[in-house]
LUMKE-716057 format. One line per field, with one value per residue (C-alpha): residue number from 1; residue in three letters; x, y, z. Coordinates in nm, 2 decimals. Example, Ala and Ser with C-alpha at 12.3 -4.5 7.8 and 13.67 -1.06 7.14 Angstrom:
// LUMKE-716057
resi c(1 2)
resn c(ala ser)
east c(1.23 1.37)
north c(-0.45 -0.11)
up c(0.78 0.71)
END
This chain:
// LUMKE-716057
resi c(1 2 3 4 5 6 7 8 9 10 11 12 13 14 15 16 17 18 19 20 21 22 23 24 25 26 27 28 29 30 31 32 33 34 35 36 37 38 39 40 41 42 43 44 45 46 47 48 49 50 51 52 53 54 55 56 57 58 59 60 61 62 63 64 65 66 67 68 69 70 71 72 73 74 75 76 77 78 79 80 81 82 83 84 85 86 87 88 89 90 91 92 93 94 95 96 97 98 99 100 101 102 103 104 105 106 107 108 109 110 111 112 113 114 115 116 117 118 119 120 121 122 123 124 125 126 127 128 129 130 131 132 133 134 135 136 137 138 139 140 141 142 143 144 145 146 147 148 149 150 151 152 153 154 155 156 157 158 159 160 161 162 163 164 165 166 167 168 169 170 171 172 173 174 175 176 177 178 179 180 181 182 183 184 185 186 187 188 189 190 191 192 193 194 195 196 197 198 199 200 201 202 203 204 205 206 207 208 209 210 211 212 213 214 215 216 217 218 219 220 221 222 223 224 225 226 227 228 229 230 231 232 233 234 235 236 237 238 239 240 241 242 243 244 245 246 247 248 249 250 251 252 253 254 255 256 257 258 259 260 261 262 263 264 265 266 267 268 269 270 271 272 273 274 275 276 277 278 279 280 281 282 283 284 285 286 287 288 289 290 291 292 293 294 295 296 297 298 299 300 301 302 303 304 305 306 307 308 309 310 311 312 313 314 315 316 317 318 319 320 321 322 323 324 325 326 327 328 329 330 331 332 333 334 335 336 337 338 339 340 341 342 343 344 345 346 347 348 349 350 351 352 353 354 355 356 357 358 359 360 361 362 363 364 365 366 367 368 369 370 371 372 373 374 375 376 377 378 379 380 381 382 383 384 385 386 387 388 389 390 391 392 393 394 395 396 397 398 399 400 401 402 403 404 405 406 407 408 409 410 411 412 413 414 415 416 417 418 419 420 421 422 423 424 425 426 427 428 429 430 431 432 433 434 435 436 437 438 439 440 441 442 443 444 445 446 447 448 449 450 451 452 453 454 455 456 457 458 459 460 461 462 463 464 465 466 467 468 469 470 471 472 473 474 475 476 477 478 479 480 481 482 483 484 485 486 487 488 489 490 491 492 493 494 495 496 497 498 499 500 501 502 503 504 505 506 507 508 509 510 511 512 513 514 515 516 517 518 519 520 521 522 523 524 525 526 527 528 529 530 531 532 533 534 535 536 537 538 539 540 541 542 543 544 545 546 547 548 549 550 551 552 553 554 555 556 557 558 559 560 561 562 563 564 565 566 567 568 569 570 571 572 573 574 575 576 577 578 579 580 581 582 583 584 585 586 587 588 589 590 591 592 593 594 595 596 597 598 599 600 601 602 603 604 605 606 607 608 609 610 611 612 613)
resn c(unk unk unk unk unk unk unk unk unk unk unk unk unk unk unk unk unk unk unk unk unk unk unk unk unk unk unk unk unk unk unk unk unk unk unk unk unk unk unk unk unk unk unk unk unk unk unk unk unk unk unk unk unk unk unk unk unk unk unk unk unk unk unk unk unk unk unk unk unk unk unk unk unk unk unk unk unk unk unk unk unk unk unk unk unk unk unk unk unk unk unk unk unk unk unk unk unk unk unk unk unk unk unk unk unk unk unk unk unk unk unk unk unk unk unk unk unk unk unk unk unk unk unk unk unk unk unk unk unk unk unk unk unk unk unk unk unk unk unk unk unk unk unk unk unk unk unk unk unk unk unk unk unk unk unk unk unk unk unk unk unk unk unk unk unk unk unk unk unk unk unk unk unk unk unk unk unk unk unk unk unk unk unk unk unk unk unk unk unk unk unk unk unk unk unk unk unk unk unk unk unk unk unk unk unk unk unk unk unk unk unk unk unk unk unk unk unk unk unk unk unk unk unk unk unk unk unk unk unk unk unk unk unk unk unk unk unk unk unk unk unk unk unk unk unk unk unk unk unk unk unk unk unk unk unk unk unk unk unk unk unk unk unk unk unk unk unk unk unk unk unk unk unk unk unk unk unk unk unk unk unk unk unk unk unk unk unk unk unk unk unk unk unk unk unk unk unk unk unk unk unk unk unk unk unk unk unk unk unk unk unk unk unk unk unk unk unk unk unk unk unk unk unk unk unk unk unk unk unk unk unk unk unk unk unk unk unk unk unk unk unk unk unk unk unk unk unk unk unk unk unk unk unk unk unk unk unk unk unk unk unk unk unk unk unk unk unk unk unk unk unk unk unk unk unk unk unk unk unk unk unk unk unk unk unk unk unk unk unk unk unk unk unk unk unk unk unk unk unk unk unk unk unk unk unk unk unk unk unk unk unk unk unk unk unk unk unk unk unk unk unk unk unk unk unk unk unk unk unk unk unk unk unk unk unk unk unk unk unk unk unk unk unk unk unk unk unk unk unk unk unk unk unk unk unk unk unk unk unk unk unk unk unk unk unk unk unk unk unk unk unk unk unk unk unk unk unk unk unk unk unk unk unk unk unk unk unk unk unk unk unk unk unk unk unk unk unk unk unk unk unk unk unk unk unk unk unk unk unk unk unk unk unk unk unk unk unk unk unk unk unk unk unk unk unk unk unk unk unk unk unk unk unk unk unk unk unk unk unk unk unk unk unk unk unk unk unk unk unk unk unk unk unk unk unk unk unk unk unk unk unk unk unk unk unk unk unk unk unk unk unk unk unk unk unk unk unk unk unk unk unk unk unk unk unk unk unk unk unk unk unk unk unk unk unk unk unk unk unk unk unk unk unk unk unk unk unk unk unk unk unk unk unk)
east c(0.00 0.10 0.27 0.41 0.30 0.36 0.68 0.86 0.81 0.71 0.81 0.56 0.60 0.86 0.81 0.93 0.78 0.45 0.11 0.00 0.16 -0.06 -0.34 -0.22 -0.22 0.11 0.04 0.43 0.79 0.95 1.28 1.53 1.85 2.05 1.80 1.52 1.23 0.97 0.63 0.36 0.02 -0.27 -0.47 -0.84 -0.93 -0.69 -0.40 -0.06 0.18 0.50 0.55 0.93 1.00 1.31 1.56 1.57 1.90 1.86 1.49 1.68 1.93 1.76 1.97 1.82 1.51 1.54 1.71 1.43 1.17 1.34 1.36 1.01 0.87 1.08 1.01 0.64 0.74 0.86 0.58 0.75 0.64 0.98 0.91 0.76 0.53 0.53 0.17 0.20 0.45 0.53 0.88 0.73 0.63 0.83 0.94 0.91 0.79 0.75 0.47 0.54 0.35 0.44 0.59 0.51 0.83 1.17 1.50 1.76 2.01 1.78 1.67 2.02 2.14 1.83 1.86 2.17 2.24 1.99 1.96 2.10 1.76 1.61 1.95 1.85 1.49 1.59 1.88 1.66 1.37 1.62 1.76 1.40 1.36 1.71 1.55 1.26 1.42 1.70 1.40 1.28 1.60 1.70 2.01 1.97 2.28 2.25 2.10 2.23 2.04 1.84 1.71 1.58 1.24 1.15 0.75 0.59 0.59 0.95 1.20 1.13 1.38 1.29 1.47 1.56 1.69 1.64 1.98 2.08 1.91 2.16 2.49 2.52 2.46 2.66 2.92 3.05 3.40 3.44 3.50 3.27 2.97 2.70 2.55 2.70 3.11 3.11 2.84 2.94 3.14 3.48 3.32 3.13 3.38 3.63 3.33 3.33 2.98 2.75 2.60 2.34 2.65 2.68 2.41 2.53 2.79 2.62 2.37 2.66 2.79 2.42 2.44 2.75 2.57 2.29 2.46 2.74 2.66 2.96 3.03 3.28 3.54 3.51 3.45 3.64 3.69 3.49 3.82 3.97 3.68 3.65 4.01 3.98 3.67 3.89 4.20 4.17 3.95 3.66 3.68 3.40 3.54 3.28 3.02 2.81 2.91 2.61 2.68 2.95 2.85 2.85 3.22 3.11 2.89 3.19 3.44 3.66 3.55 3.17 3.19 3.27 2.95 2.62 2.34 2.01 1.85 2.18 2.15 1.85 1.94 2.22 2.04 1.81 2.06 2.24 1.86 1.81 1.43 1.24 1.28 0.88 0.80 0.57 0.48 0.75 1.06 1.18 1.30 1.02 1.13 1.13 0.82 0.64 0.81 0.60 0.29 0.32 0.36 0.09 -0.18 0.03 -0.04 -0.40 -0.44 -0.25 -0.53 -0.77 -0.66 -0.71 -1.06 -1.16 -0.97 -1.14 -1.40 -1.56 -1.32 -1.43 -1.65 -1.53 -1.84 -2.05 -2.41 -2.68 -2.90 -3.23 -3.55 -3.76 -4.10 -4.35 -4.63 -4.94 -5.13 -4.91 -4.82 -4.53 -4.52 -4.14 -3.85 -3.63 -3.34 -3.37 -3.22 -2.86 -2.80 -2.57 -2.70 -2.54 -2.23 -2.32 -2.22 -2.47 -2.75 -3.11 -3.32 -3.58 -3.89 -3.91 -3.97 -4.18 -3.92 -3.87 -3.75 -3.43 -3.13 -2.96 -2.58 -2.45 -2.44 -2.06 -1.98 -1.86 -1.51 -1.35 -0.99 -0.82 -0.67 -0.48 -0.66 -0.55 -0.81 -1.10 -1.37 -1.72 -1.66 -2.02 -2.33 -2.66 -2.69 -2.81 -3.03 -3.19 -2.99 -3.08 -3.33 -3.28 -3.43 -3.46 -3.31 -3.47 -3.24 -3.01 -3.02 -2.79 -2.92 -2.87 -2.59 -2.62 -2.44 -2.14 -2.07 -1.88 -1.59 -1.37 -1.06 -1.00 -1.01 -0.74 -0.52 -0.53 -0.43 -0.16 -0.03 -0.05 0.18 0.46 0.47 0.49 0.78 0.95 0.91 1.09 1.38 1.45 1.42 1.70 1.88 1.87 2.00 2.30 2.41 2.38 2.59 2.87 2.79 2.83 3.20 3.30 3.27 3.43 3.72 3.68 3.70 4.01 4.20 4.10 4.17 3.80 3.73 3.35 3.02 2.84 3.05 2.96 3.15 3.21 3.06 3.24 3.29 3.05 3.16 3.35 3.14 3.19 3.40 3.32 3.54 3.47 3.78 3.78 3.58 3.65 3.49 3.49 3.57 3.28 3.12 3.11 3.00 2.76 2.96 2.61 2.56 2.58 2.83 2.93 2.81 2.90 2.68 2.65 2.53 2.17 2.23 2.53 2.74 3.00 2.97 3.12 2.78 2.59 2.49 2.53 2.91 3.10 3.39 3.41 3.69 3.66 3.86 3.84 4.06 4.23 4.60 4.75 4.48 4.40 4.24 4.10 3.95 3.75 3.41 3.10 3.16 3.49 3.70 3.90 4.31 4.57 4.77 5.12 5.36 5.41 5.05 4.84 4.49 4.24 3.93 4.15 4.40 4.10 3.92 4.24 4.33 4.18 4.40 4.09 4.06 3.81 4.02 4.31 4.51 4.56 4.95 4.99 4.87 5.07 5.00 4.85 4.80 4.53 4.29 4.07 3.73 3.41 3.05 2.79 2.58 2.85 3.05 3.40 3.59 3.95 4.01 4.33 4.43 4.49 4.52 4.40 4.32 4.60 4.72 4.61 4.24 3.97 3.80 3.91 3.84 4.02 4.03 3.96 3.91 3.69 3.65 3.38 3.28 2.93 2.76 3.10 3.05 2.73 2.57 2.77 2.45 2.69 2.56)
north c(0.00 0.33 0.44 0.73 1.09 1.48 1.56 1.23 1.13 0.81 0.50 0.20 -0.09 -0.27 -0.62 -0.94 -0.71 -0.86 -0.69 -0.77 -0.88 -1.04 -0.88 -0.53 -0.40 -0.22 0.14 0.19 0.17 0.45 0.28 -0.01 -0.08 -0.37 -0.49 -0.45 -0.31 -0.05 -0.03 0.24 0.06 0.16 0.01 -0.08 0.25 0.40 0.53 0.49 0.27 0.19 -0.21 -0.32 -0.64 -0.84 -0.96 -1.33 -1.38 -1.27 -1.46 -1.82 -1.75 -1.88 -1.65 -1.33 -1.45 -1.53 -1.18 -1.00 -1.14 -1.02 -0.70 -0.64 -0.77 -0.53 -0.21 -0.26 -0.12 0.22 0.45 0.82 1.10 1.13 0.74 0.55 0.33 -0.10 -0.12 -0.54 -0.76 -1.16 -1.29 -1.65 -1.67 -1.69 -1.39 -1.15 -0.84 -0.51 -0.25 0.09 0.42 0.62 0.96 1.19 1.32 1.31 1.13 1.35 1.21 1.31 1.61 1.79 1.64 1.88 2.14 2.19 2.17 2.30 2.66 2.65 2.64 2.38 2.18 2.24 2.09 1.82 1.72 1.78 1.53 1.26 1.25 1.23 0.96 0.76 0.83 0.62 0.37 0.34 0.32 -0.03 -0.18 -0.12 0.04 0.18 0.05 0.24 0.58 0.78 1.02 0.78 0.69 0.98 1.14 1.49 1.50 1.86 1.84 1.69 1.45 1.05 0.80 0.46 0.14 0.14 -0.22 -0.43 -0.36 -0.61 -0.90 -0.88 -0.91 -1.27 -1.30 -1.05 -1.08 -1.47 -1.40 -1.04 -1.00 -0.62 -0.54 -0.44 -0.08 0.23 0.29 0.67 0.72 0.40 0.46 0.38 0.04 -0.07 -0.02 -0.26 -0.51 -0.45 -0.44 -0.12 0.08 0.33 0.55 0.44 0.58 0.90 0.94 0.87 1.13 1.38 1.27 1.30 1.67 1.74 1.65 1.80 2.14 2.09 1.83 1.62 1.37 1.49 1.19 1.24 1.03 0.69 0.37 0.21 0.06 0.46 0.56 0.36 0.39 0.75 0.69 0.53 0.65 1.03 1.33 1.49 1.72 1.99 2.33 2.52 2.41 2.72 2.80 2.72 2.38 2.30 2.10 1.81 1.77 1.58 1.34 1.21 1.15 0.83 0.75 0.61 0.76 1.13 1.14 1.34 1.16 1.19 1.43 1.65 1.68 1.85 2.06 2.18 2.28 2.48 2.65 2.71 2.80 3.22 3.11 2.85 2.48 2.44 2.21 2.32 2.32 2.58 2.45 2.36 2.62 2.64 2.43 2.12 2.21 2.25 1.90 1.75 1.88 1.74 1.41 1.42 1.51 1.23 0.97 1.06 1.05 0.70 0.60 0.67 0.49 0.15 0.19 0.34 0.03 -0.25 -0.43 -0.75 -0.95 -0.94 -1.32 -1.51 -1.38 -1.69 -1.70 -1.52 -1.70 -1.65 -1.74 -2.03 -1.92 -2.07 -2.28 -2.15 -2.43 -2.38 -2.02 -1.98 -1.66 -1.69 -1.91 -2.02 -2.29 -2.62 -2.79 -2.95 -3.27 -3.24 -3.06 -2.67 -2.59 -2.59 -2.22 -2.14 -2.21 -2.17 -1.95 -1.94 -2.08 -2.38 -2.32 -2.54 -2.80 -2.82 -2.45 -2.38 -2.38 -2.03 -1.92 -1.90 -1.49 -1.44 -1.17 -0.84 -0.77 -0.60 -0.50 -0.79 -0.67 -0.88 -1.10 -0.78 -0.57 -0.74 -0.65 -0.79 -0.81 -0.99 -0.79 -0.89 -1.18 -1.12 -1.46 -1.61 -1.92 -2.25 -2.41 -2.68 -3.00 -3.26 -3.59 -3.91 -4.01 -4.29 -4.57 -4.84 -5.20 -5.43 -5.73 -6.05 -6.30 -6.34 -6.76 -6.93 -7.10 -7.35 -7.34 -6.94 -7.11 -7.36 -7.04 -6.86 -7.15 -7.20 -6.81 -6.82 -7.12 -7.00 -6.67 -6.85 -7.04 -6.72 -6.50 -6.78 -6.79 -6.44 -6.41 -6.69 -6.47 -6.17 -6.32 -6.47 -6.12 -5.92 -6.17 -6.11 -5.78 -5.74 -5.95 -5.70 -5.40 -5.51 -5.63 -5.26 -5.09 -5.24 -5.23 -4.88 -4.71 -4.67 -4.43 -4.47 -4.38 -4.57 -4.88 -4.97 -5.01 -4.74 -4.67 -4.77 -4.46 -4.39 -4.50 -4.24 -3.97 -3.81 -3.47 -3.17 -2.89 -2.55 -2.30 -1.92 -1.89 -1.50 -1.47 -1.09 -1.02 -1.08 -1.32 -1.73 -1.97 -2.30 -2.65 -2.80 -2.49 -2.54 -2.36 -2.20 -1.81 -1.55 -1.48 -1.20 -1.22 -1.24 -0.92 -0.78 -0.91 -1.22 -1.49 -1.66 -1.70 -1.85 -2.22 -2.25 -2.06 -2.38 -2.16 -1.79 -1.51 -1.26 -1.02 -0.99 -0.69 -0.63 -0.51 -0.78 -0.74 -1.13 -1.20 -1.57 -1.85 -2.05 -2.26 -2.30 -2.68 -2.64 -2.89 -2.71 -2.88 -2.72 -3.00 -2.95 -2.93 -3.31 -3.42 -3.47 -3.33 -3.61 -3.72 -4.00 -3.76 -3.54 -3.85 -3.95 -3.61 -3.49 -3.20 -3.00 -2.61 -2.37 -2.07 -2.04 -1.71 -1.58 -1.50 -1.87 -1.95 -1.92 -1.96 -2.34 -2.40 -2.64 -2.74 -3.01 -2.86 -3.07 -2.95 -3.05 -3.20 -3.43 -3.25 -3.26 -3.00 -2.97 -2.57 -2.46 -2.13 -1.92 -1.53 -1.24 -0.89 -0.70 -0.41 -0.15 -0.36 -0.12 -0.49 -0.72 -1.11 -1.39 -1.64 -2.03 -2.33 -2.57 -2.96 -3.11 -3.45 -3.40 -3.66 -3.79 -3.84 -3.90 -3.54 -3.43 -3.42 -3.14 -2.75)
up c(0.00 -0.05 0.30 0.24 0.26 0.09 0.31 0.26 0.66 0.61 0.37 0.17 0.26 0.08 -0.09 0.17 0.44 0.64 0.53 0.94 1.26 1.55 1.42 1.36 1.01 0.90 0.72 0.65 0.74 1.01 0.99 1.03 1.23 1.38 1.59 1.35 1.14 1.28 1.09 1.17 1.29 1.49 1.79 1.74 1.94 1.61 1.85 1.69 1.76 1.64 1.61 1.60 1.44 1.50 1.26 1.19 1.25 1.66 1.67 1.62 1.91 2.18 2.43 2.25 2.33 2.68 2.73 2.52 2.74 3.01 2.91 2.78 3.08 3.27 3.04 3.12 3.47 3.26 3.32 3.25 3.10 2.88 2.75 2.53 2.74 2.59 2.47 2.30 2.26 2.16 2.25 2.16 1.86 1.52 1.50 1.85 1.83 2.04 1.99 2.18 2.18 1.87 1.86 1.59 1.57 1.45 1.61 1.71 1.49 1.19 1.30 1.36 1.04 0.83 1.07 1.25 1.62 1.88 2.07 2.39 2.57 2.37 2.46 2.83 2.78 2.61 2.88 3.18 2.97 2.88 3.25 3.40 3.14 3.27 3.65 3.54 3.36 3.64 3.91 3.73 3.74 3.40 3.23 2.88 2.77 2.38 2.51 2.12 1.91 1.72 2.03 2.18 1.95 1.94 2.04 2.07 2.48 2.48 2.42 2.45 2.52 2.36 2.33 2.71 2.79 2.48 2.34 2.65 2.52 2.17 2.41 2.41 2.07 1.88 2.15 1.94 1.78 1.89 2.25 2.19 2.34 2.15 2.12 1.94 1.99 1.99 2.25 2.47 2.82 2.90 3.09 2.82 2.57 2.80 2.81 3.15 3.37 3.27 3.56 3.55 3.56 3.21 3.07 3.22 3.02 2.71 2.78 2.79 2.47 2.31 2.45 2.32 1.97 2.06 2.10 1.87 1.57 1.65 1.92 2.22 2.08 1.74 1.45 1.22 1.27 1.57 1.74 1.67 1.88 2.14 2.19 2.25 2.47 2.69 2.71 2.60 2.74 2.56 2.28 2.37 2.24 2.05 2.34 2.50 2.81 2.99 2.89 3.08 3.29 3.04 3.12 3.46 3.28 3.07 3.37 3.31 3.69 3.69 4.06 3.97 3.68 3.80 3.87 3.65 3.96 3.98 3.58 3.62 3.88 3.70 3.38 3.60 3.72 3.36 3.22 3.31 3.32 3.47 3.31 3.15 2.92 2.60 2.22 2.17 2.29 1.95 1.68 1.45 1.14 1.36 1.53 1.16 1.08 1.40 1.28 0.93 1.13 1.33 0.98 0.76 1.01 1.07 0.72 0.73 0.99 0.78 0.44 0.57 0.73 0.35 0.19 0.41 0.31 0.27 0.01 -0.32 -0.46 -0.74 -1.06 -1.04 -1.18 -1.03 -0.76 -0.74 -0.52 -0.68 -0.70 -0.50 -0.61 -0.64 -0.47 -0.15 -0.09 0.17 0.33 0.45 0.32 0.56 0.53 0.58 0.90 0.87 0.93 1.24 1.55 1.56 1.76 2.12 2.17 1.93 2.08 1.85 1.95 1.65 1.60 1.38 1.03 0.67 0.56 0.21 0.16 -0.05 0.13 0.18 0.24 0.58 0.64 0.68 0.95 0.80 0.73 1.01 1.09 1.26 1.63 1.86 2.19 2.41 2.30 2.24 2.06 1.88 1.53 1.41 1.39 1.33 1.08 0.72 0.72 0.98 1.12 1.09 1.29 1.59 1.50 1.82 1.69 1.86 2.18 2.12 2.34 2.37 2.26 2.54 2.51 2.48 2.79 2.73 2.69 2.96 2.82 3.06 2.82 2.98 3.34 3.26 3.08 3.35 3.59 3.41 3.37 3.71 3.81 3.59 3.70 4.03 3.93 3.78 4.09 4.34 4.08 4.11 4.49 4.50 4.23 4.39 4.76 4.58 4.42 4.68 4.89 4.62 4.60 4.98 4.95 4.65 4.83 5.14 4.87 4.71 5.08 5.15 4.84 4.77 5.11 5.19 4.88 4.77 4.95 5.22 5.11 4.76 4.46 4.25 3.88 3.61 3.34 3.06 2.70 2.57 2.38 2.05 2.13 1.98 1.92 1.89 1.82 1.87 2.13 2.26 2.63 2.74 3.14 3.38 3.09 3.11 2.83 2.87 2.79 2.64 2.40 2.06 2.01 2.34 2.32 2.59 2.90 3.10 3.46 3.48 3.75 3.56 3.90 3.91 3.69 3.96 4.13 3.83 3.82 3.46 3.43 3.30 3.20 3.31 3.27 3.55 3.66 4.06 4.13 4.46 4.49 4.27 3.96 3.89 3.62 3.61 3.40 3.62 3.69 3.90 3.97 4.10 3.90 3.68 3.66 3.50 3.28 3.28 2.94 2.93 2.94 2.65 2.66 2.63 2.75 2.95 3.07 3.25 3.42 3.57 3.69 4.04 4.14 4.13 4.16 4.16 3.94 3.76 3.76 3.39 3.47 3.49 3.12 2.81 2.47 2.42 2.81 2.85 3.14 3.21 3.34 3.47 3.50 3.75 3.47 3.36 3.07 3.04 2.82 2.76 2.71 2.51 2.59 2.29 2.42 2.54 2.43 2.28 2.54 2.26 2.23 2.45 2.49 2.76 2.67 2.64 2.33 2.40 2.18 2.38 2.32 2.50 2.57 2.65 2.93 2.96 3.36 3.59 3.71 4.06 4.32 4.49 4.47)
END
């Protein structure tokens, strides 16, 4: 259909993308990114709504989609005025989706790039709305983690911040083979950019660098190569000359130190103090060309509204011959034609509540309900009204009753069977008692033969379980792990994983194989495991499935000094997978990442499950 409008603000719909999702008809396209496509649609009350779709590559990863239900669930908590509240979502189905308030307005990437940086006081609104915004988010346990100008939308009564959270749930999955977080390099924080835990102190700083933009048109580190960026992020100061001096402030919010940034509340303190008038919100805050862009908006999306009620309709039928009434005869006048009864009973649900009418009149069509735009289960609605024809009639069928059956015949042959059966199961039952008393009085003489040979190793005196066969390994090579990230043995292949709480991975039950750097005054940085059985081969052992079974000089870490190119270690899960992990390097001292680089062979169900937590 034809989705766009006179001013170019929105886009048709391209061919490949869906004509509805869950019920809600897409009117056009308002953009597309690395998470993404986001269509323009309308709820059955004919609000707005802009309904992202997510690309197939991130549906299939089954980490995605545990994070993005995660997230969604927690940004239905956001309730701010500076937000875009969730109104729908699926992170079930084929492909998930998310459906937020629209915003009939333009990004702030888009709208500085058509009309140049902002006035000073509209720079002040916008950074006091964006921290009131990061307040909320911060408040439900969230942190943005890609605040940029393509996130934040000009509306007439203020800025929106949208997107809060969800860039989280693509970590894990575009972390595989490059040791980088996800989000955008020039407006990431020193932390993020090392792949270290993000704070909301980290969304601070990225809210200065959108104000530096803001005020400006250019970031506060400049522009190139992402690695050129983030290198700067990290180890050089801001570039803010040219910014008014009212701004100043900005400075704090991009300090190396998460510690020494402003919080959200101080940020708006501190623009009311820069702003000569009171901080107030209203239709005017914007110069006047993007103001005049909002209003073309708002009418080319009412007029998008509009188009599809016109266009929807009953579908048109195939051209068939005309049907017509037979005429009655003229010896028996009817008065009324009415169908005649179906054979079946109707549905229970639809319970007749017409009189009974002549048999013998022509059949007539079922009335089909009228065509109606489709809306999802969350906002119900009647779509039937009242029927064209009259249904069909109930007819009461003559009860069914069951025909009684005959006696069965007595047959003696059964009695003798069933004798029979019942003396050899006898027989079979007494041979397995004597069975079972003569094993376990070997079993009782092998385990006091096992106790003594053995030194008394083995639990509440039985013998120990001889090893599994030996399971097909599987290797997986280049597997980069950034700091305070572990990676699952029985993933296919191993992915990073963050912390559900952004803490430790020390402390999840899943962290087969974590890098983690713990701090203190010797800086160690380890490789280690939840279960505890991790065993540092030395040079003259070869790394095999037999070498790790044998070995039990079990630890719970191992310090990343003590590795070399090709180390190996022999690491056991709780669930019963053994991996031999080859050391292959870490990050280059000129790399702003931090991770180390593994190849993992794993022997999956190699051992039985450890009971021990």
């Amino acid at each position: 259909m034809a989705g766009a409008q006179p001013g170019g603000q929105f886009r048709p719909l391209e061919t490949g993308d869906p004509a509805t999702v869950a019920g809600y008809r897409l009117a056009a396209r308002l953009g597309s990114g690395g998470m993404g496509t986001v269509y323009l649609s309308y709820t059955p009350g004919g609000h707005p709504i802009a309904l992202k779709t997510i690309r197939p590559e991130l549906s299939e990863d089954p980490e995605f989609r545990r994070r993005f239900q995660q997230e969604v669930k927690a940004a239905q908590r956001v309730q701010g005025l500076y937000t875009a509240p969730v109104i729908d979502y699926d992170t079930e189905g084929t492909q998930p989706w998310l459906a937020v308030a629209y915003v009939a307005g333009p990004s702030l990437s888009s709208a500085v790039a058509d009309h140049g940086p902002l006035p000073v006081p509209s720079v002040l609104l916008l950074l006091a709305g964006m921290a009131e915004a990061l307040s909320v988010i911060h408040g439900a346990g969230i942190v943005h983690r890609d605040l940029k100008p393509s996130n934040v939308l000009l509306a007439s009564d203020g800025p929106r911040v949208i997107d809060f959270g969800i860039a989280r749930a693509a970590d894990a999955t575009a972390l595989t083979g490059t040791g980088v977080s996800i989000g955008t390099p020039a407006f990431m924080s020193p932390e993020q950019a090392a792949g270290k835990p993000v704070t909301p102190a980290s969304d601070v700083f990225a809210l200065g660098q959108v104000a530096a933009f803001a005020a400006r048109g250019t970031g506060a580190y400049g522009d190139g190569p992402s690695h050129a960026v983030l290198y700067r992020i990290v180890h050089e100061e801001p570039d803010l000359s040219g910014l008014p001096e009212q701004l100043g402030f900005i400075a704090r919010c991009l300090a190396k130190d998460p510690a020494e940034r402003p919080s959200p509340a101080e940020i708006i303190s501190l623009c009311q103090e820069a702003s000569p008038t009171p901080l107030r919100q209203s239709g005017s805050w914007l110069p006047e060309a993007i103001a005049e862009q909002i209003t073309q908006r708002v009418s080319a999306s009412a007029a998008l509204a509009e188009a599809p009620t016109a266009a929807a309709g009953p579908a048109p039928a195939a051209p068939t011959a005309p049907v017509t009434q037979p005429t009655p005869p003229p010896t028996a006048p009817v008065t009324q034609q009415s169908p005649t009864p179906p054979p079946v009973a109707p549905p229970v649900h639809a319970a007749p509540t017409m009189a009974a009418a002549p048999v013998g009149a022509p059949p007539v069509p079922a009335p089909a309900p009228p065509s109606t735009y489709p809306h999802p289960p969350v906002y119900p609605q009647q779509a039937y009204g009242p029927p064209t024809a009259p249904r069909p009639p109930f007819v009461q069928q003559p009860a069914w009753r069951p025909q009684p059956l005959p006696p069965p015949k007595q047959n003696k042959v059964g009695k003798w069977i069933g004798i029979s059966v019942g003396v050899v199961m006898g027989l079979i039952w007494l041979s397995s008692c004597a069975s079972f008393l003569k094993d376990l009085g070997d079993s009782s003489d092998g385990s006091r033969n096992s106790s003594s040979s053995t030194g008394g190793g083995g639990s509440s005196g039985s013998t120990s379980p001889e090893p599994l066969p030996d399971p097909t390994p599987v290797t997986y090579t280049g597997i980069n792990i950034p700091e305070s990230y572990y990676v699952r043995f029985a993933d296919s292949p191993p992915k990073p994983v963050e912390a559900s709480d952004g803490s430790s991975p020390r402390y999840e039950g899943d962290s087969d194989l974590y890098y983690y750097d713990a701090g203190g005054w010797d800086n160690d940085r380890l490789l280690g495991s939840y279960g505890e059985k991790v065993v540092l081969l030395n040079n003259a052992q070869k790394g095999s499935l037999a070498t790790c079974r044998s070995e039990t000089r079990y630890t719970k870490e191992v310090q990343l000094s003590q590795l070399s190119k090709g180390s190996q270690m022999c690491v056991h899960t709780s669930s019963g997978h053994i991996a031999l992990v080859t050391f292959r390097g870490s990050a280059p001292e000129n790399d702003p990442s931090d991770y180390v680089s593994v190849d993992i062979t794993v022997w999956r169900n190699a051992e039985e499950p450890s009971t021990q937590e």
